[in-house]
N, C-alpha and C positions, 0 to 999 in steps of 0.2 A: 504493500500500500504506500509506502513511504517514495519509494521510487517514482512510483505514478503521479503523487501531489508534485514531486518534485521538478517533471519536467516539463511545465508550461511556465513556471521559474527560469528555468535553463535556456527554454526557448526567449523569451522576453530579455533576458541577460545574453545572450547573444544578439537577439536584434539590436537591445539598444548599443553594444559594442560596436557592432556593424554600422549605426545609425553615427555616433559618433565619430568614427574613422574618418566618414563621409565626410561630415560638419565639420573635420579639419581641415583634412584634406582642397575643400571647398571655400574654407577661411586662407589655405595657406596660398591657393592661386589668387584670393581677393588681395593680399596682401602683396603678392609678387607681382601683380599686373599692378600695383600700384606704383612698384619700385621703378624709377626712372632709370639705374644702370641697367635695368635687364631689357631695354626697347627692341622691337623684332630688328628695328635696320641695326641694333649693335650686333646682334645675335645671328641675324644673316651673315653681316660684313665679316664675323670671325670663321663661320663655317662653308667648306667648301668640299664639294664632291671628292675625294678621294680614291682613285681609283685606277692609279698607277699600279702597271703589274698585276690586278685582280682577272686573274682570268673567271672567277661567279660573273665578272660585272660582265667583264666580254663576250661571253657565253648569253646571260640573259639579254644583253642590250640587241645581242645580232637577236636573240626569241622576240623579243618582244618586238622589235620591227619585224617582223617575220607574222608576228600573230594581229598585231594591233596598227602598224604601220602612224601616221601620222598622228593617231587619235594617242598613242599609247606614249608616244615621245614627246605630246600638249601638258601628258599630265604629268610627267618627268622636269618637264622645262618651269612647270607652273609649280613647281616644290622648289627651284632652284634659289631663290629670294625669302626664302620661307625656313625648310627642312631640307637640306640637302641633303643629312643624311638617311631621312625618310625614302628618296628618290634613292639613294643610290639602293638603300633598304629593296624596296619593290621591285627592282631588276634584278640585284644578289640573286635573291630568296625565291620569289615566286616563279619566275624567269627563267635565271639560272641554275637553281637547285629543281623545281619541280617539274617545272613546262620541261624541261629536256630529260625528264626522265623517262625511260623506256616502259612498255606497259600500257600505255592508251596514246592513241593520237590525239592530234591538236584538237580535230573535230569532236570529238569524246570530251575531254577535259572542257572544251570551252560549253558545252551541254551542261555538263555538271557545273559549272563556273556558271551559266546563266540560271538555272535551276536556283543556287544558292543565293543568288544573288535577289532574286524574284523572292523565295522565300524570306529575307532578310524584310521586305517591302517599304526597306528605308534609304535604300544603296543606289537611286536611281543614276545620279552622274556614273560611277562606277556600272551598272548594268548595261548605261547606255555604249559605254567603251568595248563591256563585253561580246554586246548585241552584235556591235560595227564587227568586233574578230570572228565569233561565229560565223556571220557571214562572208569574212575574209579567208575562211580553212574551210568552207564547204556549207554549211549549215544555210539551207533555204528559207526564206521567210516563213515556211508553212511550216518549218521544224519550229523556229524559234516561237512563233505562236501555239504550237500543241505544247510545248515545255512551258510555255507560262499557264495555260489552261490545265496542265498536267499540275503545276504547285498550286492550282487553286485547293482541289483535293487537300493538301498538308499545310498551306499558309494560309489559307483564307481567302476570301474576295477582296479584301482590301486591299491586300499582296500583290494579288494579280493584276486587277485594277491598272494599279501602279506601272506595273512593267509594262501590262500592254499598252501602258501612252508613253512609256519612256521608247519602247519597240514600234511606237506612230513616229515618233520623233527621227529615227534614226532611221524607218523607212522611208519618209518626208523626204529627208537630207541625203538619202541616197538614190533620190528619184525611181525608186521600187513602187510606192504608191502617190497616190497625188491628192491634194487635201480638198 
């Protein structure tokens, strides 16, 4: 009996630990965004792509134009002033480590990469990058709308919703349909 009183205690005492962390956490960016040494142009200015000799970077960057082509190197460029190490992050890792690994083709992964991304039905900038490489390794417009209709099932309508106008947009823009 004693155990059982005890753990809606335990639970409570863990959320508000959980609750807390937050409320710092959420105090310590109020407090750093208010510091004037830490401004993004200082924080730019010191940071820079790194990527002498990285063959992950070389590897992923020839992937990643290969998969995504102009769309995939806008959002590489548009981290550059920001997080460069973020950019160079996304081409190491997702790029260079995974996209080139053996075991599914381009067309497969970017399926699965639109799927997750639909599912998420928060990711649409990112979906829409994906949409344009599916269709850049094979993936037909009629694929990419059964995979969004296909995560209605597991994400919901709101999900889907979502990706099929981020998938208007990128059909729009690639003169596949006309508005």
């Amino acid at each position: 009996m004693q155990s059982r009183q005890n753990q809606p205690d335990e639970s409570k005492r863990e959320f508000l630990q959980s609750s807390l962390i937050l409320a710092a956490i959420s105090f310590g960016y109020l407090v750093l965004d208010g510091c004037s040494s830490l401004s993004y142009s200082t924080i730019a200015k010191e940071q820079t792509m790194n990527t002498e000799g990285n063959e992950r970077f070389t590897r992923g960057w020839d992937k990643l134009k290969e998969i995504d082509g102009e769309a995939g190197e806008k959002v590489i460029e548009s981290l550059k002033n920001i997080a460069p190490d973020l950019g160079r992050y996304t081409i190491e890792y997702p790029f260079g480590d995974i996209y080139s690994r053996q075991g599914l083709d381009l067309k497969s992964r970017e399926i699965a990469t639109v799927a997750a991304l639909t599912s998420m039905g928060n990711a649409a900038p990112q979906l829409k990058v994906h949409i344009n490489a599916a269709l850049n390794v094979g993936c037909t417009p009629e694929e990419i709308v059964e995979i969004i209709i296909q995560m209605s099932v597991y994400a919901g309508f709101p999900a889907a919703l979502n990706a099929a106008s981020a998938a208007k947009i990128v059909f729009v823009e690639r003169g596949i349909i006309n508005v």
